[in-house]
C-alpha positions as CSV (number, residue, x, y, z in Angstrom):
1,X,223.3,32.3,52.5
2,X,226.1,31.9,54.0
3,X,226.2,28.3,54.9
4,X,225.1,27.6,51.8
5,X,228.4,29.0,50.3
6,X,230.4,26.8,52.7
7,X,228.9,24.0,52.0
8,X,229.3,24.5,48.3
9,X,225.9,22.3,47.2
10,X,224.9,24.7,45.3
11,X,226.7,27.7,42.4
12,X,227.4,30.3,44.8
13,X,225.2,32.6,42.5
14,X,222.5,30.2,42.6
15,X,222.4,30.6,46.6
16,X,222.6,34.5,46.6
17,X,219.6,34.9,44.2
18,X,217.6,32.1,45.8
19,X,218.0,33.8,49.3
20,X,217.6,37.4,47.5
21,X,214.3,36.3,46.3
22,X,213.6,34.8,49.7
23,X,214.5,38.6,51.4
24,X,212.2,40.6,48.9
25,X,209.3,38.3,49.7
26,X,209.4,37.1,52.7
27,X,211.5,39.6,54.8
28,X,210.3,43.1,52.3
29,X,206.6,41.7,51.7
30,X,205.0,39.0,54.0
31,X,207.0,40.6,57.2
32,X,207.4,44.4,56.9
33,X,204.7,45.0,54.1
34,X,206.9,47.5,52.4
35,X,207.0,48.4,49.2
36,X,209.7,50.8,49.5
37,X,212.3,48.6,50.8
38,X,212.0,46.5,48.0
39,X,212.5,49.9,45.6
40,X,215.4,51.2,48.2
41,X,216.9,47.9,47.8
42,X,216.7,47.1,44.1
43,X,218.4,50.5,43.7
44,X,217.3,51.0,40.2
45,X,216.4,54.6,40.0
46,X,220.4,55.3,40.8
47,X,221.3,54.3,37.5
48,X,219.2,57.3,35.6
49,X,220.5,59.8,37.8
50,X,223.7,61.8,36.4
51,X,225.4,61.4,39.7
52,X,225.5,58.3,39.3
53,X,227.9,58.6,36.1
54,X,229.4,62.0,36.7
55,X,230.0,63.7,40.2
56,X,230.8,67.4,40.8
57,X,233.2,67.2,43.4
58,X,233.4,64.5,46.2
59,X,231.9,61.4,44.9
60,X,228.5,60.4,46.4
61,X,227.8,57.6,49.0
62,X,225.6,54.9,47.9
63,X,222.6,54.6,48.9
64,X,221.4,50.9,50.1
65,X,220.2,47.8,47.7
66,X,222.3,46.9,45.0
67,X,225.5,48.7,44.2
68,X,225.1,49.1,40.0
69,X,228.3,51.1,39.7
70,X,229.9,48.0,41.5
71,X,228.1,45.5,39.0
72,X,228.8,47.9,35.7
73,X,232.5,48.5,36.6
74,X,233.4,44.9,37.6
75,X,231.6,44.3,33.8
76,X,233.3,46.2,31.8
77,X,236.5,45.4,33.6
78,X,235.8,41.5,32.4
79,X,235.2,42.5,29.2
80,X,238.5,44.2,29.3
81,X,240.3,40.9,30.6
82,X,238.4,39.1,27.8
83,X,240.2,41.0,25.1
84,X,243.5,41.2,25.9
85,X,243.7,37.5,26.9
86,X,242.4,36.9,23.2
87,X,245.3,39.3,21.9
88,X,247.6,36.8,24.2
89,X,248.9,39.7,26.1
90,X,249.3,37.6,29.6
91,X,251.2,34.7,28.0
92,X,253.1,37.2,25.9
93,X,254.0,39.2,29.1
94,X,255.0,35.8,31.2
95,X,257.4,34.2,28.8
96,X,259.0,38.2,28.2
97,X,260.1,38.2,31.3
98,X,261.2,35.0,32.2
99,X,263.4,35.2,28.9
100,X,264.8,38.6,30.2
101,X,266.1,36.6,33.5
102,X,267.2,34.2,31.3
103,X,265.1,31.7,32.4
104,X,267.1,31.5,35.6
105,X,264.1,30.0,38.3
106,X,265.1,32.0,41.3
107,X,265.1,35.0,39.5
108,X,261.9,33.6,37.4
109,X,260.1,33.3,41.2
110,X,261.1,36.7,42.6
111,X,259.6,38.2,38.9
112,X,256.1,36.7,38.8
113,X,255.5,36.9,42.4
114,X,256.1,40.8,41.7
115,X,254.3,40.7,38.3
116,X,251.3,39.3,40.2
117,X,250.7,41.8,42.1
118,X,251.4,44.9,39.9
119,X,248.8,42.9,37.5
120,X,246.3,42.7,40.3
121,X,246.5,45.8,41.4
122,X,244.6,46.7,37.5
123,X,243.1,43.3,36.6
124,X,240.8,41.0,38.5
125,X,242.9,38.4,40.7
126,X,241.2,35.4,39.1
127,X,242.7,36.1,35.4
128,X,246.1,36.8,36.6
129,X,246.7,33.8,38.6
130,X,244.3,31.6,35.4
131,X,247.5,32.6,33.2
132,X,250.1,32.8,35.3
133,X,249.5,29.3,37.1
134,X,249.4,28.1,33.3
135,X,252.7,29.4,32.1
136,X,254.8,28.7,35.5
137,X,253.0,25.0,34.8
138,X,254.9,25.2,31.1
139,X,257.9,26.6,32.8
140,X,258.2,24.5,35.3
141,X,257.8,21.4,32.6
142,X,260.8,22.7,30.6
143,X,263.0,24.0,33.5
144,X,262.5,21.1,35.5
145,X,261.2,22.4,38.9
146,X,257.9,22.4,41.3
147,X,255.6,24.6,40.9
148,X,253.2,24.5,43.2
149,X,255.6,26.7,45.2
150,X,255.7,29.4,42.9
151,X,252.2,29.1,42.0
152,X,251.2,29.3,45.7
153,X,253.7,32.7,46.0
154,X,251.7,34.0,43.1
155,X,248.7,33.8,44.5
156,X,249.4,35.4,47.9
157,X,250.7,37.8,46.0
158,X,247.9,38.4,43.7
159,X,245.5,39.3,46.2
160,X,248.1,41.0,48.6
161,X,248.0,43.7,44.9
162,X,244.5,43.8,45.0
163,X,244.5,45.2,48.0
164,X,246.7,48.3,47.0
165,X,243.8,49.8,44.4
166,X,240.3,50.2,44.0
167,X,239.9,48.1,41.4
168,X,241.9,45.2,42.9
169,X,240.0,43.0,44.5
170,X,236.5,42.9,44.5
171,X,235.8,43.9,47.9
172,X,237.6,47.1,47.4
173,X,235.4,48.0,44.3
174,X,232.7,47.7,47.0
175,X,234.6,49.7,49.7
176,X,235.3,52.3,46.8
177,X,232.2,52.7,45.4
178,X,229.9,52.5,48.8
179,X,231.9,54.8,50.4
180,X,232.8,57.1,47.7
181,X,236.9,56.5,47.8
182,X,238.7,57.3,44.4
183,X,241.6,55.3,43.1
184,X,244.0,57.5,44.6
185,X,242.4,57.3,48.3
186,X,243.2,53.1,48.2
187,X,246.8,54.1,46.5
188,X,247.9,55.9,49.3
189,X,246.5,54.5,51.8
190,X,246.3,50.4,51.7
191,X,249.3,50.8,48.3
192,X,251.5,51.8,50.9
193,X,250.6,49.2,53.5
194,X,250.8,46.4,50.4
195,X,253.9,47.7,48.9
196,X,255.6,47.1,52.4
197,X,254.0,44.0,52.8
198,X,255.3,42.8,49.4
199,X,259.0,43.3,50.6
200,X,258.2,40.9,53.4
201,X,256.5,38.8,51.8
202,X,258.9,38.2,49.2
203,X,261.7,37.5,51.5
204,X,259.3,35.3,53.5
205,X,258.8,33.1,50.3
206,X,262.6,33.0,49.0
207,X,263.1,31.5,52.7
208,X,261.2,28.9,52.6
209,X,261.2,27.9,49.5
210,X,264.6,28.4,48.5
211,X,265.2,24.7,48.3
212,X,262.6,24.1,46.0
213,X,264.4,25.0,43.0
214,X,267.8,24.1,41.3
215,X,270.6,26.8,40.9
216,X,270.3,27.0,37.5
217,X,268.3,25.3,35.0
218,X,270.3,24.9,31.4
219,X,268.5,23.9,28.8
220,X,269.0,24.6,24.8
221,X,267.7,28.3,24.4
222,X,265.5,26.8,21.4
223,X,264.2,24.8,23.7
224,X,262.5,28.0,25.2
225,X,258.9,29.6,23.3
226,X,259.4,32.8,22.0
227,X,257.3,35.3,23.4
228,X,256.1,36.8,20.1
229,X,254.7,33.5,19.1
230,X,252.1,34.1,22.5
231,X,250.7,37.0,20.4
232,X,247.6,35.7,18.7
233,X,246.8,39.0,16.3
234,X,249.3,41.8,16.6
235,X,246.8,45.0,15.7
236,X,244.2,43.5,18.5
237,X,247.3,43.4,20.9
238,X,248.5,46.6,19.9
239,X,244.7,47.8,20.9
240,X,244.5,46.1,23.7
241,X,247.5,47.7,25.6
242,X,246.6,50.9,24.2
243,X,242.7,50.1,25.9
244,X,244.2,49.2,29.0
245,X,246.7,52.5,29.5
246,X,243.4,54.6,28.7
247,X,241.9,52.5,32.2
248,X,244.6,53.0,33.7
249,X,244.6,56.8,33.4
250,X,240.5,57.3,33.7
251,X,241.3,55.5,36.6
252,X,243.9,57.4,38.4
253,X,242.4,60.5,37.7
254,X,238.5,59.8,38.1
255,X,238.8,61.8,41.8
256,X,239.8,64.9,40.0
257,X,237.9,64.4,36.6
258,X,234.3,63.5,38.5
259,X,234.2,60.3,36.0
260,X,232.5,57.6,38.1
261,X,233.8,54.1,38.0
262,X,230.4,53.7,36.6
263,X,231.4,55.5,33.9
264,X,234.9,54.3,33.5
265,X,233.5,50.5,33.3
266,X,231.3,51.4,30.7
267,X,233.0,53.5,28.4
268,X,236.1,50.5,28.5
269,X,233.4,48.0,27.9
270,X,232.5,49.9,24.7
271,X,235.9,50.6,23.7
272,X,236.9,47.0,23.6
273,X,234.0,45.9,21.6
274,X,234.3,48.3,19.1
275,X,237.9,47.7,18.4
276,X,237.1,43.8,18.3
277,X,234.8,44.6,15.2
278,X,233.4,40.5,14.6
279,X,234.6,38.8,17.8
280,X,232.8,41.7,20.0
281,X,230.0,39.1,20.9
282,X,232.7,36.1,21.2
283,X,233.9,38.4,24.0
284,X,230.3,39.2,25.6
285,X,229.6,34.9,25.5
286,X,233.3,34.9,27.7
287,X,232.0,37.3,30.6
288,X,232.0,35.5,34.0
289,X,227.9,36.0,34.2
290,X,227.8,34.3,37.3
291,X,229.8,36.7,39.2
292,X,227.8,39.3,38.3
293,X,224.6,37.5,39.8
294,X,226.2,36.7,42.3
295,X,226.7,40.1,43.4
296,X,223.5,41.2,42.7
297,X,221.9,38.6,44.7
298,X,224.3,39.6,47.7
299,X,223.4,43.0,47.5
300,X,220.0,42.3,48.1
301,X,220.5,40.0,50.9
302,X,222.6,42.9,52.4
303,X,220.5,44.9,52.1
304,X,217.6,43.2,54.0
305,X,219.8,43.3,56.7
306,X,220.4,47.1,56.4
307,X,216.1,48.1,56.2
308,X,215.5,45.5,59.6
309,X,218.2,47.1,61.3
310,X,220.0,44.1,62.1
311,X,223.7,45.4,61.0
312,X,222.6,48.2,63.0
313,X,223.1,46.2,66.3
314,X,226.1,44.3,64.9
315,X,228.0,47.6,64.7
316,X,226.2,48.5,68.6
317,X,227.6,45.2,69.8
318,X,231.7,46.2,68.3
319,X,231.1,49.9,69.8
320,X,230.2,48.0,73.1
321,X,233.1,45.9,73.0
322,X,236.0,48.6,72.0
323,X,234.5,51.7,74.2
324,X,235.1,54.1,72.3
325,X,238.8,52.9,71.8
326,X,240.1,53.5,68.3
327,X,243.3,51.4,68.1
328,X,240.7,48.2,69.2
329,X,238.2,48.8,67.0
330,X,240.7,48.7,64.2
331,X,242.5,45.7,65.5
332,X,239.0,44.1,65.9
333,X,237.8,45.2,62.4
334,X,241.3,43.7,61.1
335,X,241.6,40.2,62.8
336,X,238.1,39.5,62.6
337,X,237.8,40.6,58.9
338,X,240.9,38.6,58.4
339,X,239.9,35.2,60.2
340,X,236.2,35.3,58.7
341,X,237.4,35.5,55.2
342,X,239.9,32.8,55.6
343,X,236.4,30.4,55.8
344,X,234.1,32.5,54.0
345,X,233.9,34.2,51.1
346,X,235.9,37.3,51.4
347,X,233.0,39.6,49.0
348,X,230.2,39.2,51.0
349,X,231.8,39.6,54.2
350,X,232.8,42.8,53.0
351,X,229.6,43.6,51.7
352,X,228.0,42.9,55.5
353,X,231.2,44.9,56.9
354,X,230.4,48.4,54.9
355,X,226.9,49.1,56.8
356,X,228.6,48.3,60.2
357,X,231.7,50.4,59.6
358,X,229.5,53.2,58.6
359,X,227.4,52.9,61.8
360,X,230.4,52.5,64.0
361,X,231.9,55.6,62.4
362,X,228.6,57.6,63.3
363,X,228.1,56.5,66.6
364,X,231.4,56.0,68.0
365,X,232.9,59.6,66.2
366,X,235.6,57.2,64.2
367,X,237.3,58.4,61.0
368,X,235.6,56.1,58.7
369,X,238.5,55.8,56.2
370,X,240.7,54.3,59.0
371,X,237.7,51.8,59.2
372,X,237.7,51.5,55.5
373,X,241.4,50.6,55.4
374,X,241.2,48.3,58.1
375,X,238.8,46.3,56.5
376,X,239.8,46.1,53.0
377,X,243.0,44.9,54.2
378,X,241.1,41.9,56.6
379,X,239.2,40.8,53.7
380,X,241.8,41.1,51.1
381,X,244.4,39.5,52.9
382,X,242.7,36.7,55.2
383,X,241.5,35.1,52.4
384,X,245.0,34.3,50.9
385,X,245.3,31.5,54.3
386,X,242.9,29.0,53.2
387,X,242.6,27.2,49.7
388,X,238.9,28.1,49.6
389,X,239.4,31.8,51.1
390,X,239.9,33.8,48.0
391,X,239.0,33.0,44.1
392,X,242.5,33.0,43.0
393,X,243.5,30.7,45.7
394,X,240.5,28.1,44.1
395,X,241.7,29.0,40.4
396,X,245.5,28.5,41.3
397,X,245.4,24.6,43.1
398,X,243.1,23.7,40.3
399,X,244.9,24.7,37.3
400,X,248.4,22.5,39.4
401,X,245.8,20.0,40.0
402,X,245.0,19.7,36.7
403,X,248.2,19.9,35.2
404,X,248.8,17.2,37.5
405,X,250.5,18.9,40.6
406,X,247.8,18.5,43.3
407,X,248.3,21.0,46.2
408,X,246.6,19.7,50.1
409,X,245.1,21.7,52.4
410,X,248.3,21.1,54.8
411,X,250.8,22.1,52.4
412,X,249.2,25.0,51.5
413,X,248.2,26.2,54.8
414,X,251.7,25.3,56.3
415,X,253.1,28.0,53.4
416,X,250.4,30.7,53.6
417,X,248.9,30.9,57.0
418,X,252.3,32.2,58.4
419,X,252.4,35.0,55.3
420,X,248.3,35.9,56.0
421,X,249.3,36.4,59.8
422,X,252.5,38.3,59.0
423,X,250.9,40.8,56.7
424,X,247.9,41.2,58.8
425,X,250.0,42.1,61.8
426,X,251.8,45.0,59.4
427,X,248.7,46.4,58.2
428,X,246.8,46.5,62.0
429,X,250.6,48.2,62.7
430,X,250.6,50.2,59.7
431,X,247.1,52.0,60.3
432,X,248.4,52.5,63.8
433,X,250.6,54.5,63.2
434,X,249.9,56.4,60.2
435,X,246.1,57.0,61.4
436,X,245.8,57.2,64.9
């Protein structure tokens, strides 16, 4: 599975459901001759359980197979997205505040590097750098600078945000909602580690790209889109910022109100298409479909390495090597979280990771929330270093490319391998010394 994702011959959802098939068969059927692992696996009774929307207390731990709550939350969160692009909130909320700089491009950068990553700490990474890339594009055209510097900023910074929440990046979602973390558990916890990362990082970018645009950029203010012409219908944009506070709030609160994410995906999901009235199924023909088989099929793969045992020895093999020492084990779990997804897709690494963490935790007596945080912040950051580590590093160079600003692997690597490296070295720091 995995080489098939590197070599990118096939849809990467393609590949996971091909070799998901391949596990219930051959590995669940022909080899063990168990029909149970193929039930555990596929997961489905979870769903009809009222756990499984609505926990008393501490939120459960899932049990292997297929993560729904994962699958319905990241769902509903897309159809979300899908709204509130229609209401052109993102353009909207670009041009806003470059026109409340002034349009000045230094001030423009330092702006929508931080935008990104408030945005992605709420939305999925891959729609906030699909309309941000676009507008810095228009920006750039009419201000008369590069952008594949701020674009690249922007998308370090989109996935450094995702790594502050839950419902950031997707390997957090699975983090979360394996492991039974709330909102406020990845808030305080890898929030504070990206919030002091995103002072560096910020700096680090002005630094080196400082050059790359001109002092001021005058130009006839007319010359400049208004940002209420970006809103497509005012009552559905009115709606969706309304819809999106409500998630933002069910969110927040869901460790203290015992609303799953589950739940919280759902109920969103519903909201959104109800207040869309006509263009509801418009909105359910946008969803990213292939994501969302993608996980599934990597769930399953996943877990055919949970029922043989084979993560089991993975997790043996770490113990081994960091005897018992805490501080290696997370600067293992860190580096090697971090290098990995630089090459390989950051979501099912993580997947992989949760079972071994989990192990390493029971065997070794480790807190497994330092574990957790170590390894959401590997995944999440490593794959800023490549071009192919992360989604929104593939969505950013091709909108540029598109728009005619191709971005190389050298010139992106010389700009975001230093940042990856930088921020990985203040997280493995971080958890140091706030957890051990």
């Amino acid at each position: 599975m995995f080489g098939l994702i590197i070599s990118e011959k096939l849809e990467r959802h393609v590949v996971t459901l091909l070799c998901a098939l391949a596990t219930l068969v051959i590995v669940f059927g022909v080899c063990m001759h168990s029909f149970s692992a193929i039930t555990q696996t596929l997961n489905l009774k979870s769903i009809f359980t009222s756990s499984f929307w609505h926990t008393a207390g501490q939120a459960e731990e899932s049990s292997s197979g297929i993560n729904w709550a994962t699958i319905i939350f990241i769902a509903g969160m897309m159809v979300m997205v899908e709204g509130m692009a229609k209401a052109g909130f993102f353009r909207w909320l670009c041009i806003a505040i470059a026109k409340l700089v002034r349009y000045k491009t230094t001030a423009i950068f330092i702006t929508f590097m931080v935008m990104s990553a408030v945005l992605s700490m709420f939305i999925d990474s891959i729609t906030v750098i699909l309309f941000l890339a676009a507008v810095t594009v228009e920006l750039a055209q009419l201000l008369k600078f590069d952008p594949i510097p701020m674009i690249l900023s922007e998308v370090f910074c989109a996935n450094l945000g995702g790594s502050a929440t839950m419902c950031g990046d997707p390997p957090n979602i699975i983090i979360g909602t394996s492991l039974g973390y709330t909102f406020g558990d990845f808030l305080t916890n890898t929030g504070v580690i990206a919030g002091i990362s995103l002072i560096v990082v910020v700096l680090y970018f002005f630094l080196i790209f400082r050059k790359s645009f001109p002092r001021s950029a005058q130009a006839q203010q007319n010359a400049y889109p208004d940002p209420k012409e970006m809103i497509a219908d005012k009552k559905s944009f009115v709606m969706s910022c309304i819809i999106f506070a409500i998630a933002v709030v069910l969110l927040i609160t869901h460790g203290s109100t015992g609303l799953t994410v589950a739940f919280i995906g759902l109920f969103i999901a519903l909201l959104t298409l109800i207040t869309a009235g006509r263009s509801a199924l418009a909105l359910l023909k946008k969803l990213d479909y292939k994501t969302l088989l993608f996980f599934i099929g990597l769930f399953v793969v996943v877990g055919g390495l949970e029922q043989t045992g084979v993560l089991e020895l993975m997790a043996g093999l770490i113990g081994r090597a960091c005897g018992g020492n805490l501080y290696l084990m997370v600067a293992i779990i860190v580096w090697v979280s971090g290098i990995a997804s630089a090459f390989v897709d950051n979501i099912p690494f993580a997947a992989t990771m949760i079972p071994i963490i989990k192990s390493l935790a029971a065997t070794q007596g480790a807190d497994l929330s330092v574990l957790a945080w170590s390894l959401s912040m590997g995944t999440d950051i490593g794959g800023s270093a490549t071009p192919i580590g992360a989604s929104a590093n593939v969505v950013g160079t091709s909108v540029a490319a598109k728009e005619g600003y191709p971005v190389g692997w050298g010139r992106y690597c010389k700009a975001m391998v230093p940042a990856t490296l930088i921020v990985l070295t203040i997280s493995m720091g971080a958890i140091w010394l706030i957890h051990i």
